[in-house]
DRENDO-1510 file (C-alpha; in Angstrom, 1 decimal, always signed):
<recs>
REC; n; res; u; v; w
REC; 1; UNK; +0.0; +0.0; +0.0 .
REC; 2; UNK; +1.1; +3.7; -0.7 .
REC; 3; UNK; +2.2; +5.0; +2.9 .
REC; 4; UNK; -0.8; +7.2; +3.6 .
REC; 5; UNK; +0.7; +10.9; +4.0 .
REC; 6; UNK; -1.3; +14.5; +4.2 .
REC; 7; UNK; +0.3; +17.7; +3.3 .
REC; 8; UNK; +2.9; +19.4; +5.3 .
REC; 9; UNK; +3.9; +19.3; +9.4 .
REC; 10; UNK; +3.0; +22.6; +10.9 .
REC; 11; UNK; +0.1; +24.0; +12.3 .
REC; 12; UNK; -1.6; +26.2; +10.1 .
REC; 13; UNK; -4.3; +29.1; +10.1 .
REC; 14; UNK; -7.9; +27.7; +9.4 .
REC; 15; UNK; -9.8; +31.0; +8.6 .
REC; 16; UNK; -9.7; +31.6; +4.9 .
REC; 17; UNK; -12.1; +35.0; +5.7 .
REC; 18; UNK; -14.2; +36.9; +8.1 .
REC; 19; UNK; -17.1; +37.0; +9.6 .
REC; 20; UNK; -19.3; +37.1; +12.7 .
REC; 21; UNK; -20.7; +34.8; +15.1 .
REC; 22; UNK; -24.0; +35.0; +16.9 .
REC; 23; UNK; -22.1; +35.8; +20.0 .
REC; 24; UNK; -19.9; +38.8; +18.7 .
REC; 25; UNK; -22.7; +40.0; +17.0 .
REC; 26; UNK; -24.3; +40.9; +20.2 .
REC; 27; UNK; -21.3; +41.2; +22.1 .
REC; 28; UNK; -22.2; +38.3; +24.7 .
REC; 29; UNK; -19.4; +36.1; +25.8 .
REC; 30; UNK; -19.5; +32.7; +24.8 .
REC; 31; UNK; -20.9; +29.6; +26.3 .
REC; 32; UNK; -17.9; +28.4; +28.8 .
REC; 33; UNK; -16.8; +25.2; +26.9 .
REC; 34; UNK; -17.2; +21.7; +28.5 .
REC; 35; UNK; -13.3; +21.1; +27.8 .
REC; 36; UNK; -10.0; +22.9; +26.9 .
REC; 37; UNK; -9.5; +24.3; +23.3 .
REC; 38; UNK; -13.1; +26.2; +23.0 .
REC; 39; UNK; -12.0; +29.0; +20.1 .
REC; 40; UNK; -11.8; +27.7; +16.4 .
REC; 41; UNK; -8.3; +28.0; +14.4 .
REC; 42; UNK; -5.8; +27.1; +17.2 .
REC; 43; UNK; -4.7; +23.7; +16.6 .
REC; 44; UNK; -3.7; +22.2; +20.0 .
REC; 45; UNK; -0.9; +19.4; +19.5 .
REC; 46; UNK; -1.6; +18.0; +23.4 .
REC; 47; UNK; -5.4; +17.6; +22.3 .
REC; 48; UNK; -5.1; +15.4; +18.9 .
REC; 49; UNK; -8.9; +15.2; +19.1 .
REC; 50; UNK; -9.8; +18.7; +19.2 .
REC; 51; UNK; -12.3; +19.8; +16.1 .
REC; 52; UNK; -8.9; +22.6; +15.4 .
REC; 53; UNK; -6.8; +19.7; +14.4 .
REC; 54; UNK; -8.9; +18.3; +11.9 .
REC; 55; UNK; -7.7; +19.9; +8.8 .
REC; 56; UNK; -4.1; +20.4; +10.3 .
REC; 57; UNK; -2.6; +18.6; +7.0 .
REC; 58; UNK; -3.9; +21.1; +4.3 .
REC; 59; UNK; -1.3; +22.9; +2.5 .
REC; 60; UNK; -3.6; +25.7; +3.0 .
REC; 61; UNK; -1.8; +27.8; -0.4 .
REC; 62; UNK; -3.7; +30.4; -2.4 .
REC; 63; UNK; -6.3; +28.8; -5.4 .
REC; 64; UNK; -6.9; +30.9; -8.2 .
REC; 65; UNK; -9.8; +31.0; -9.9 .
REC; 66; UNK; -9.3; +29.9; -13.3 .
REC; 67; UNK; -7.3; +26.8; -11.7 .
REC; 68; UNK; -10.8; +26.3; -9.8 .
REC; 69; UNK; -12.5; +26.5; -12.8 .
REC; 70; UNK; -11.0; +23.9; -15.1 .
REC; 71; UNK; -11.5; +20.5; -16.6 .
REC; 72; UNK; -10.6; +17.9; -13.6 .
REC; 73; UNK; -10.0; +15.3; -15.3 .
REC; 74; UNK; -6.9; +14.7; -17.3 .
REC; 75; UNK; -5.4; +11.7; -19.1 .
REC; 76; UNK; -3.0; +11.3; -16.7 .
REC; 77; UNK; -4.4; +11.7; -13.4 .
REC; 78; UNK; -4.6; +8.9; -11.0 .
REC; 79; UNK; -8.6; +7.8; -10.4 .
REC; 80; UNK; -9.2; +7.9; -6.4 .
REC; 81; UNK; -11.8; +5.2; -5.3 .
REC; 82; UNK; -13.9; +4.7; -2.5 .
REC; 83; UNK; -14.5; +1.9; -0.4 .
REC; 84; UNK; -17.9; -0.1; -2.0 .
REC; 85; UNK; -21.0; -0.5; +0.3 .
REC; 86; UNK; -21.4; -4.2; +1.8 .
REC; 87; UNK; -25.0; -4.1; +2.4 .
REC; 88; UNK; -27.8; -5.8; +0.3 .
REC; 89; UNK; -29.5; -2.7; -1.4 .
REC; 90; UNK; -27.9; -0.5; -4.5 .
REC; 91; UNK; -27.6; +3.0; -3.9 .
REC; 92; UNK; -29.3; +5.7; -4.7 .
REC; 93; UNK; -28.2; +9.4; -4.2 .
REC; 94; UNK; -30.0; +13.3; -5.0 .
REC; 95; UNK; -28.7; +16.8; -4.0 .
REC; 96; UNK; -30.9; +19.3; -2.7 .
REC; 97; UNK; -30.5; +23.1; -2.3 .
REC; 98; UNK; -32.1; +24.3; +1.1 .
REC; 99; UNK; -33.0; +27.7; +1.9 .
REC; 100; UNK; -34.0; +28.9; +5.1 .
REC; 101; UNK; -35.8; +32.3; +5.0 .
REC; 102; UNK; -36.6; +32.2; +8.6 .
REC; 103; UNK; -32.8; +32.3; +9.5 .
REC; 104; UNK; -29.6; +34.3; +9.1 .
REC; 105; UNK; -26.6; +33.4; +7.7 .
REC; 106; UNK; -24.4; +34.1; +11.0 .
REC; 107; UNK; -21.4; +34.5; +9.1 .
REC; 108; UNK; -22.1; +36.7; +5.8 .
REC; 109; UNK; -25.4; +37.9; +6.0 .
REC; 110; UNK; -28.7; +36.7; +4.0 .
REC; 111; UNK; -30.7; +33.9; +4.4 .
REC; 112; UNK; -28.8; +30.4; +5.4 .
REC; 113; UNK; -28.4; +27.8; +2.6 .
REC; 114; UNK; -27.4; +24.9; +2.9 .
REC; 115; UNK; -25.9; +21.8; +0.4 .
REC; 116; UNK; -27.0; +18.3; +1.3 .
REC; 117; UNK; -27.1; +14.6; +0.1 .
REC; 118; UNK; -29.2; +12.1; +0.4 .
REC; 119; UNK; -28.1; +8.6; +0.0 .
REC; 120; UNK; -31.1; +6.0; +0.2 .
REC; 121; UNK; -31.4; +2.3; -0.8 .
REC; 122; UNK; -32.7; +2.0; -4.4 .
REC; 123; UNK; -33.8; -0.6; -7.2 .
REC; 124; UNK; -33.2; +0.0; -10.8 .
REC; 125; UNK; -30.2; +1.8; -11.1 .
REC; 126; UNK; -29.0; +0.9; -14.9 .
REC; 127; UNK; -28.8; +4.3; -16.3 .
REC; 128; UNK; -28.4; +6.7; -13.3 .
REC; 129; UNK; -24.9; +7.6; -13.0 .
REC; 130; UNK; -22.8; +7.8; -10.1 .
REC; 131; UNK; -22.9; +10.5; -8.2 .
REC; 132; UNK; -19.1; +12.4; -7.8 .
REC; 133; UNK; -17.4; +12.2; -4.5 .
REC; 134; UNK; -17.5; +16.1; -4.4 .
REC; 135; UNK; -19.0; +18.3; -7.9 .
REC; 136; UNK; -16.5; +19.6; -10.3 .
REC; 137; UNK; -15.6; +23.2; -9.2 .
REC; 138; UNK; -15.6; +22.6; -5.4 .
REC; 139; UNK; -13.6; +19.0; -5.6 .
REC; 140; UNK; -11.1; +21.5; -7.9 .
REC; 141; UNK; -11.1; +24.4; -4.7 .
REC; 142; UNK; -10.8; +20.8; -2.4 .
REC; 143; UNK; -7.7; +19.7; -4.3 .
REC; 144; UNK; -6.2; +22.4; -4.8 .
REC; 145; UNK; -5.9; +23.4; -0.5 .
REC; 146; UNK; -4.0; +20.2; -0.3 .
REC; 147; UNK; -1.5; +21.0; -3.2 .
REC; 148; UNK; -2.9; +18.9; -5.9 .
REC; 149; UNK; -4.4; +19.5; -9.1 .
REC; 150; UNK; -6.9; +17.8; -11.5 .
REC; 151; UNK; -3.8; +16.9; -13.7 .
REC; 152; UNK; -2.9; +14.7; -10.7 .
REC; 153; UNK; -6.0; +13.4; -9.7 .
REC; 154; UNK; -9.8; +12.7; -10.6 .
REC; 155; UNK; -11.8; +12.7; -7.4 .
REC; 156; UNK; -13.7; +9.2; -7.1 .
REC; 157; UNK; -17.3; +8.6; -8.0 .
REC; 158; UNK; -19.6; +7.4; -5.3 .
REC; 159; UNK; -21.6; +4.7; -4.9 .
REC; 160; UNK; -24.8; +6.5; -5.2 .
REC; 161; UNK; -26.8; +6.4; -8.3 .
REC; 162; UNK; -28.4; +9.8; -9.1 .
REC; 163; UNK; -32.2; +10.0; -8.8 .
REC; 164; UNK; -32.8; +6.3; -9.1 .
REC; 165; UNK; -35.8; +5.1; -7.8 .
REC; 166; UNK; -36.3; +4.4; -3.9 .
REC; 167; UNK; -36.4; +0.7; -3.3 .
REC; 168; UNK; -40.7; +1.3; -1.9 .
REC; 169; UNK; -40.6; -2.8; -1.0 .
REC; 170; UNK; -38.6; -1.9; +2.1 .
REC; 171; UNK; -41.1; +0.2; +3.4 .
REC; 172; UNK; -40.4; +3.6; +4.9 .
REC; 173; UNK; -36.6; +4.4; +5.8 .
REC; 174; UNK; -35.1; +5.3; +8.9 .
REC; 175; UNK; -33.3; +8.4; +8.9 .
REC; 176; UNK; -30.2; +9.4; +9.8 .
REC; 177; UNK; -28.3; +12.4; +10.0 .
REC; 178; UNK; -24.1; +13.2; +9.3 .
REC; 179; UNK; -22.5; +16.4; +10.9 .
REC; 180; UNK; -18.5; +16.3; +9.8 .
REC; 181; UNK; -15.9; +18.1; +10.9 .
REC; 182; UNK; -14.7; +21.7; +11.6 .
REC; 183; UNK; -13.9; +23.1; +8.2 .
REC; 184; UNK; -14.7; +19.7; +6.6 .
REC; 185; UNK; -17.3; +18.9; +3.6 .
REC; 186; UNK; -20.0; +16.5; +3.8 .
REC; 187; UNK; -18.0; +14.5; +1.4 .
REC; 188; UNK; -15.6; +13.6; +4.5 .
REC; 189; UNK; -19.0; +10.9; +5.7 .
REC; 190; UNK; -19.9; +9.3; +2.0 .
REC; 191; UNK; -18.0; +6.2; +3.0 .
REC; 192; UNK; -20.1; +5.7; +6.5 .
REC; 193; UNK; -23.2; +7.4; +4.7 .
REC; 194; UNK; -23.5; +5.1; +1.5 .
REC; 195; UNK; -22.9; +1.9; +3.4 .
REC; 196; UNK; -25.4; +2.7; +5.8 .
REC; 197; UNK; -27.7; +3.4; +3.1 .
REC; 198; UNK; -26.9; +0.1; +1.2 .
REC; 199; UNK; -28.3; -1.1; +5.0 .
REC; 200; UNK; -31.6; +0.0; +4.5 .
REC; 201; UNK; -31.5; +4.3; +5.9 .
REC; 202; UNK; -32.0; +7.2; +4.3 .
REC; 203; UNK; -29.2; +9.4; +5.2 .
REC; 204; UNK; -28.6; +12.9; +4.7 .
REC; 205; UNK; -25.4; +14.9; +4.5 .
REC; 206; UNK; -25.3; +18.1; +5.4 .
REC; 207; UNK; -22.6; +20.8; +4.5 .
REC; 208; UNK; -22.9; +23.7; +7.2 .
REC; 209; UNK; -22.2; +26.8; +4.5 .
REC; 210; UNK; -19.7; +29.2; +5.6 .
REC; 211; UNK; -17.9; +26.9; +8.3 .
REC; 212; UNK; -17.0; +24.2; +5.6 .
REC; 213; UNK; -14.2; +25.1; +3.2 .
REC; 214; UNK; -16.1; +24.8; +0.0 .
REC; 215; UNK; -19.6; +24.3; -0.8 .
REC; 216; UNK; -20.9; +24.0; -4.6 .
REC; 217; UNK; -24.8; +25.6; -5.3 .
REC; 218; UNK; -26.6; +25.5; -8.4 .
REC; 219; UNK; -25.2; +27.4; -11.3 .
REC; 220; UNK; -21.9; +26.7; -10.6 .
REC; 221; UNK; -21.6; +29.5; -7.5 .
REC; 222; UNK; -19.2; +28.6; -4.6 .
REC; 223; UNK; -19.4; +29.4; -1.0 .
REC; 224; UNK; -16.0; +28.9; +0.8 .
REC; 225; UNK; -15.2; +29.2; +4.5 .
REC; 226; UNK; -15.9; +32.5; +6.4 .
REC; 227; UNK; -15.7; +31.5; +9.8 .
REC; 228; UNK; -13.9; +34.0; +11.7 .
REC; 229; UNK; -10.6; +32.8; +13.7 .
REC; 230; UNK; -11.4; +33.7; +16.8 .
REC; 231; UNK; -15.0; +32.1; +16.6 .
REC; 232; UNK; -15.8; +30.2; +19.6 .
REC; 233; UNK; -17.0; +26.4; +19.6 .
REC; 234; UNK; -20.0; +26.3; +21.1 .
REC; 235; UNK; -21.6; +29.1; +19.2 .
REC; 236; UNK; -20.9; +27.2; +16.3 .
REC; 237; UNK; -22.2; +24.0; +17.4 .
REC; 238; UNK; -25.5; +26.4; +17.7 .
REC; 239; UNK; -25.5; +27.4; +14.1 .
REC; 240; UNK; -24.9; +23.4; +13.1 .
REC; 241; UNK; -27.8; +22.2; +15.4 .
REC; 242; UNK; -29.9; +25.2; +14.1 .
REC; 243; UNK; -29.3; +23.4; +10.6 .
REC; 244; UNK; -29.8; +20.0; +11.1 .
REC; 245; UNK; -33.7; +20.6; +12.4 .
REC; 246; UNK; -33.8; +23.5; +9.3 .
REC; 247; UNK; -33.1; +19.8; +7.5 .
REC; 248; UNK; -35.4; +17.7; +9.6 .
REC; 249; UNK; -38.1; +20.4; +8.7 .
REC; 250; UNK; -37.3; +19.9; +5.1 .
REC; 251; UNK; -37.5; +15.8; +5.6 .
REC; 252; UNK; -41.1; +16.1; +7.1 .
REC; 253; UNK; -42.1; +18.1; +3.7 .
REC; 254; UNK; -41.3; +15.5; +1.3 .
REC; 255; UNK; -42.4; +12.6; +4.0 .
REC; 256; UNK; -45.9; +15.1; +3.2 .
REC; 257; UNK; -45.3; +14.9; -0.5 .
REC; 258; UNK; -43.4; +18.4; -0.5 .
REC; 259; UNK; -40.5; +19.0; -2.1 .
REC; 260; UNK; -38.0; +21.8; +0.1 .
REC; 261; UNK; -35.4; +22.1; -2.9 .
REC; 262; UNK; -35.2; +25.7; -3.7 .
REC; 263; UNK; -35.3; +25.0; -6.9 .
REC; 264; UNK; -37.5; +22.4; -6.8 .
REC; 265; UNK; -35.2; +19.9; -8.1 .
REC; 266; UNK; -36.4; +16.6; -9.3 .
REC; 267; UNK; -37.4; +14.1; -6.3 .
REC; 268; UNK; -36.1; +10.6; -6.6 .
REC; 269; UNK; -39.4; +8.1; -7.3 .
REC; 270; UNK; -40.8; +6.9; -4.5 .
REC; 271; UNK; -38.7; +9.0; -1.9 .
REC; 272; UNK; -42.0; +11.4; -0.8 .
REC; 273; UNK; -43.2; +7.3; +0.8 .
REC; 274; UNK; -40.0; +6.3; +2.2 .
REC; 275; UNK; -39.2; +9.3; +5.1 .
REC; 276; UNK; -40.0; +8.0; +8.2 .
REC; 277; UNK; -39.7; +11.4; +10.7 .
REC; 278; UNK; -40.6; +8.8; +13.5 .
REC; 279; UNK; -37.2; +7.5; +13.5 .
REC; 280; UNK; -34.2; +9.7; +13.4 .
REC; 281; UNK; -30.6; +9.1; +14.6 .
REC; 282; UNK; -27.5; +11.6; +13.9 .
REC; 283; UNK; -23.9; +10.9; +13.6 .
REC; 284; UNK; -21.1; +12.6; +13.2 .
REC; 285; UNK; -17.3; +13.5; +13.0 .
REC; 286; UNK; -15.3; +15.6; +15.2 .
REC; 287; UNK; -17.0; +18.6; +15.7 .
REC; 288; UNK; -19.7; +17.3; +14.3 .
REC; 289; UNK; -19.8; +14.3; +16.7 .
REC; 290; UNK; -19.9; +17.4; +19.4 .
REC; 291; UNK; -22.5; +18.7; +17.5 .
REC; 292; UNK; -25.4; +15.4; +17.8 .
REC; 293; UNK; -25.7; +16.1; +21.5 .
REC; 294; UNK; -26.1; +20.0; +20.9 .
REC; 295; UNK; -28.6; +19.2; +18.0 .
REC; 296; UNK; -30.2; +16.5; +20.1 .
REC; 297; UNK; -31.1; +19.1; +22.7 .
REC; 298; UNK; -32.4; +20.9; +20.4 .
REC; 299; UNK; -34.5; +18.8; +18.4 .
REC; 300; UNK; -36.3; +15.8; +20.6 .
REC; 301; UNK; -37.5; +14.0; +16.7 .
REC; 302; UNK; -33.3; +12.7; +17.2 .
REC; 303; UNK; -33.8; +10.2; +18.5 .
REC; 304; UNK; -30.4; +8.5; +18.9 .
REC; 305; UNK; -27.0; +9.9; +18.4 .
REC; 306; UNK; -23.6; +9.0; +17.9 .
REC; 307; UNK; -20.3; +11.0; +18.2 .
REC; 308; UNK; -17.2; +9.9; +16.1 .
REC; 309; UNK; -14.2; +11.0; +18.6 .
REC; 310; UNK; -15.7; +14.9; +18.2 .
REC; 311; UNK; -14.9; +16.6; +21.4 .
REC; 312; UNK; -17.7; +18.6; +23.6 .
REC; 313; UNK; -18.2; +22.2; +23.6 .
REC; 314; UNK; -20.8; +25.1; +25.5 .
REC; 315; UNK; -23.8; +23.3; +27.9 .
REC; 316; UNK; -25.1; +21.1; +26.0 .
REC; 317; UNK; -22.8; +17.7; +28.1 .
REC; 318; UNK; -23.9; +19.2; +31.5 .
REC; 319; UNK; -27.7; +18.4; +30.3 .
REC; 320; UNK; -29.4; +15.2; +30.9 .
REC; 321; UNK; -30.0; +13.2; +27.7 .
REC; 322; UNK; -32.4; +10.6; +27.9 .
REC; 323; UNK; -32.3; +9.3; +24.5 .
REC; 324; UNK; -29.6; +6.8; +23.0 .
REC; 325; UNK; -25.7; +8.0; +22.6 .
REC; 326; UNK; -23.0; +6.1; +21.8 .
REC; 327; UNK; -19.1; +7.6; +22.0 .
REC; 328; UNK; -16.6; +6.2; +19.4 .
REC; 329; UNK; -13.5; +7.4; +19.9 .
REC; 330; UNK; -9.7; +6.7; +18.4 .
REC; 331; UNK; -7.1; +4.8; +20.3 .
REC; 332; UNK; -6.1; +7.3; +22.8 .
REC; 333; UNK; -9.3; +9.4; +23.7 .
REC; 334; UNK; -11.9; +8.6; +25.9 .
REC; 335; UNK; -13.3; +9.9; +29.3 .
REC; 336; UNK; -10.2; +9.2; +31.1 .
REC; 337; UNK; -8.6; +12.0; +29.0 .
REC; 338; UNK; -11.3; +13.9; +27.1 .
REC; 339; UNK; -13.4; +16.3; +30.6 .
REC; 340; UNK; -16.1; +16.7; +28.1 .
REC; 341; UNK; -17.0; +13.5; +27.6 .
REC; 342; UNK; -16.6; +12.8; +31.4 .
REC; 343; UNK; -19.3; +15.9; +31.6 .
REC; 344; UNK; -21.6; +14.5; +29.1 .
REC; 345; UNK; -21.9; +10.2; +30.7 .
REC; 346; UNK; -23.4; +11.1; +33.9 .
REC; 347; UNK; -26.0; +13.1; +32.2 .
REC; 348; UNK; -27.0; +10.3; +29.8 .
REC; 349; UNK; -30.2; +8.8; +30.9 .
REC; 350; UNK; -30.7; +6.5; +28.2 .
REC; 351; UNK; -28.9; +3.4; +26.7 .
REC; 352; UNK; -25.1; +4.6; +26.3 .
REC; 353; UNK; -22.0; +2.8; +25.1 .
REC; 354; UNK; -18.5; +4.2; +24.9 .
REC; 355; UNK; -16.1; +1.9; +22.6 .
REC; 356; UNK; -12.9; +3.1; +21.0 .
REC; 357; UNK; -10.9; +1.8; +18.0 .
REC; 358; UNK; -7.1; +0.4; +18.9 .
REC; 359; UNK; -5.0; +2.0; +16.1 .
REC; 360; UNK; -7.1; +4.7; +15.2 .
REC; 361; UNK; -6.7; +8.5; +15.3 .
REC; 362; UNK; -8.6; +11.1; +15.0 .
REC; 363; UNK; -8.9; +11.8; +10.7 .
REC; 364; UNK; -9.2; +7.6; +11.2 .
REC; 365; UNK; -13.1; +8.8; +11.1 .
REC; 366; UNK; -12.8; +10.5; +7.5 .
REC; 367; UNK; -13.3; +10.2; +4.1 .
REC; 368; UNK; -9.3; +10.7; +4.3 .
REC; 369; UNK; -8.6; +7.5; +6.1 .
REC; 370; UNK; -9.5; +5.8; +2.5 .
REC; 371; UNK; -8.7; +8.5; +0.3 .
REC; 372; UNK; -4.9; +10.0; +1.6 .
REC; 373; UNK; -3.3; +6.2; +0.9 .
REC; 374; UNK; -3.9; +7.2; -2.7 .
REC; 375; UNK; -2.4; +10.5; -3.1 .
REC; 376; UNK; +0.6; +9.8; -1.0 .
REC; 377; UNK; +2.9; +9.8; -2.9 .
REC; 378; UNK; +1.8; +12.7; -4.9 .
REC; 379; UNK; +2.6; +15.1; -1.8 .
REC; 380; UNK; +6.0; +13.6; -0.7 .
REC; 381; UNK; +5.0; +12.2; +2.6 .
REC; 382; UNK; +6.6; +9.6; +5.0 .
REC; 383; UNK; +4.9; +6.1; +6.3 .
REC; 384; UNK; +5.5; +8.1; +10.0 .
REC; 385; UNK; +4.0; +11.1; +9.3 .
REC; 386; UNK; +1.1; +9.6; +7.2 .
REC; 387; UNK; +0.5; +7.3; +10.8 .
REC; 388; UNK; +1.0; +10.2; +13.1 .
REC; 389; UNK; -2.2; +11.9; +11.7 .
REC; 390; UNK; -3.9; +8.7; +10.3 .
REC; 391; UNK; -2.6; +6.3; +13.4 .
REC; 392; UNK; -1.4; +2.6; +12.6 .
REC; 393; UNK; -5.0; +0.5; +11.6 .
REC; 394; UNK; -4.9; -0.3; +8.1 .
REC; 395; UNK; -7.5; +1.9; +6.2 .
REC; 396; UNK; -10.0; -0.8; +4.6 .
REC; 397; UNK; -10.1; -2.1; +8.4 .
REC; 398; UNK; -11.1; +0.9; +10.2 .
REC; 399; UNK; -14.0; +1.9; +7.2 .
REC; 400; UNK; -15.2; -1.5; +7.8 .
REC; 401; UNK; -15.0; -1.5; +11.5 .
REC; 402; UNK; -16.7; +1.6; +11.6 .
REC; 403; UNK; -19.6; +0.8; +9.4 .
REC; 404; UNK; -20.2; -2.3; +11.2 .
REC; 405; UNK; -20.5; -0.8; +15.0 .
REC; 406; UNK; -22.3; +2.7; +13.2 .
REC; 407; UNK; -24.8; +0.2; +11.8 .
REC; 408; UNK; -25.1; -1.7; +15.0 .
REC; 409; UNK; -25.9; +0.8; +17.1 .
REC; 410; UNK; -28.4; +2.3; +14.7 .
REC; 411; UNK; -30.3; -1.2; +14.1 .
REC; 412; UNK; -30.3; -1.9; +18.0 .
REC; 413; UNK; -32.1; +2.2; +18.6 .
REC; 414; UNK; -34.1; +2.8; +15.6 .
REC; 415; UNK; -35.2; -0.7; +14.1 .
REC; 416; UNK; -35.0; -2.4; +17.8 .
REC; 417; UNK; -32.7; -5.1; +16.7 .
REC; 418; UNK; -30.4; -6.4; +19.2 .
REC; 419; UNK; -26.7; -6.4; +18.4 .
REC; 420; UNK; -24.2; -8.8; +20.2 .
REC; 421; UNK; -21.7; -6.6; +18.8 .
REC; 422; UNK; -22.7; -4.0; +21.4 .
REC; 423; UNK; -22.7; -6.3; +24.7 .
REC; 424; UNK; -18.8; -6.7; +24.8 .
REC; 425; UNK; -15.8; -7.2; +23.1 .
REC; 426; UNK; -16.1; -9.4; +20.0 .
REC; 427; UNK; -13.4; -11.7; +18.9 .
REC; 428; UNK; -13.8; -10.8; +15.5 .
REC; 429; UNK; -13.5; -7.3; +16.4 .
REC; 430; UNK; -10.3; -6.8; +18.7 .
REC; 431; UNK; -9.5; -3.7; +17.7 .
REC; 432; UNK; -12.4; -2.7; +19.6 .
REC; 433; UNK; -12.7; -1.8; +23.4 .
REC; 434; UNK; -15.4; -0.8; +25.5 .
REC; 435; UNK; -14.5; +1.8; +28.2 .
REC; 436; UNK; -16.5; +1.5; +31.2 .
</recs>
């Protein structure tokens, strides 16, 4: 295997512009975080799980916009894959454009719009084409902040086939939600999300506009990252929250035969009959993982979370939680080292389970874990330095490990189907522990 390497070894800035955050907008000081490293854009090398370190290996150098703007592919470039979904059902996959005229945008002004995904199980998928791991112009931007080019590299194709049909014979879907991390796209979750869909659950992607580096609307327009550096944690685990019910709101409308595109978009067939709002779980990465208990506080319809080794910010771990959580964390985090997390388990009233995965760190949990192996060599990285940010666990392992406990834990909360995978340690699986 290519040794798995990311851009170059210093910390480096995060904010690529300005803005403001509901806080400094109104000059109130900031929720006091539940742990150390509460401001965004100040990677903390002593906290490897800390939402600032996860886009630590970006070469972070200026893009133009003609080098945005041009072809990706080339004859030459080396074709990224993805990891293939391993459950029964094909996939299907549409985009939709969500404006929220109610809201804000707390960081440029206007209303908030948001990009998002859906991945859902599907039948008939001969002549739907794969969706693209990330559209043309923003996979270019993407590239580009980590010192490749299109010349280099094509971007892979996901497993999701666009607007084909919803498999109807499995009856309405389960939902579930994916939050990634600070500064990350939505892309970072299409390996969890497409497998999970292959399972038998609708799950939507969300990009959170403004805080991720590059979003793509229609016609071609991106949005790029305006989070201010000194923007504090928990205010923008409000914003995220705020977004995923903006999105649950948009799920009830098409489970009511509405369609919440902006620009009313195309529906998949059969998707208006398969949303079922009565079952909702939310997972995510990082910051994102912080943000399912802020979200969940929020919005009671969540009904079970899970949070991929994101640490804690604001209030939201000191309040009780009655509904399903699970805490998956890398190698060497958990609540013997992480005070957020030993905030948040006392005040978690329902079913809880806190495993972590030997080998792992904290980018094991992204889209990067599969994709960095591939363009290794491209940036000129070493086996150690790849394994310092990506840890020791062989890529295709974690992926699989992960989908298999995401998907337990989902089945066990939402369809009521016991896993054994969830009771202890599994021989089969001794890269997991549970912490207790």
């Amino acid at each position: 295997m290519v040794a798995r390497a990311v851009g170059s070894a210093g910390v480096l800035a995060l904010a690529l512009g300005v803005g403001m955050t509901p806080a400094m907008a109104t000059g109130k000081s900031p929720d006091k975080p539940a742990a150390t490293g509460a401001t965004v854009g100040q990677a903390d090398p002593k906290t490897p799980w800390a939402p600032e370190n996860d886009e630590l290996p970006l070469h972070r150098k200026a893009v133009q916009r003609e080098g945005i703007a041009s072809p990706r592919t080339a004859g030459g470039a080396q074709q990224l894959t993805m990891p293939a979904p391993t459950g029964p059902n094909e996939v299907g996959m549409v985009g939709l454009h969500l404006v929220d005229s109610s809201r804000t945008d707390p960081y440029v002004g206007g209303k908030r719009e948001l990009m998002v995904s859906l991945f859902y199980p599907a039948t008939a998928t001969s002549g739907h084409y794969q969706a693209p791991w990330m559209p043309s112009i923003s996979g270019n931007h993407f590239l580009s902040t980590r010192g490749l080019s299109p010349q280099q590299v094509t971007l892979p194709k996901t497993s999701g086939h666009v607007l084909a049909p919803v498999k109807t014979s499995l009856g309405k879907l389960p939902v579930l939600l994916y939050s990634t991390g600070l500064h990350s796209d939505r892309a970072m979750g299409t390996a969890l999300a497409q497998d999970l869909a292959s399972r038998g659950y609708l799950v939507v992607i969300v990009d959170h506009t403004h805080d991720a580096n590059e979003v793509q609307f229609p016609a071609n327009r991106l949005e790029l990252n305006k989070m201010p550096a000194g923007a504090h944690s928990s205010d923008t685990l409000k914003v995220r929250a705020a977004d995923i019910k903006f999105v649950i709101n948009g799920l009830v409308k098409i489970a009511g035969g509405g369609n919440p595109d902006a620009g009313k978009a195309t529906l998949p067939s059969g998707l208006t009959k398969s949303v079922d709002t009565s079952r909702i779980g939310m997972f995510g990465w990082s910051l994102g993982g912080a943000a399912v208990d802020t979200a969940m506080q929020l919005d009671t319809r969540i009904k079970s979370g899970a949070n991929l080794d994101g640490q804690f910010f604001g209030t939201a771990p000191t309040k009780d939680l009655d509904r399903p959580f699970m805490l998956f964390s890398s190698g060497n985090h958990n609540r013997n080292n992480d005070s957020s997390w030993r905030t948040l388990w006392p005040h978690l009233k329902g079913y809880k389970v806190d495993i972590k995965l030997k080998g792992a760190a904290h980018l094991s949990f992204s889209d990067n874990e599969y994709l960095v192996p591939q363009w290794a060599r491209l940036v000129g990285m070493s086996q150690s330095q790849v394994q310092q940010q990506y840890g020791t666990i062989d890529p295709n392992r974690a992926v699989k490990v992960q989908r298999d406990y995401l998907a337990a834990f989902f089945d066990q909360t939402l369809r009521k189907k016991h896993s054994t995978l969830l009771d202890g340690p599994s021989s089969k699986y001794p890269e997991i522990s549970f912490v207790p």
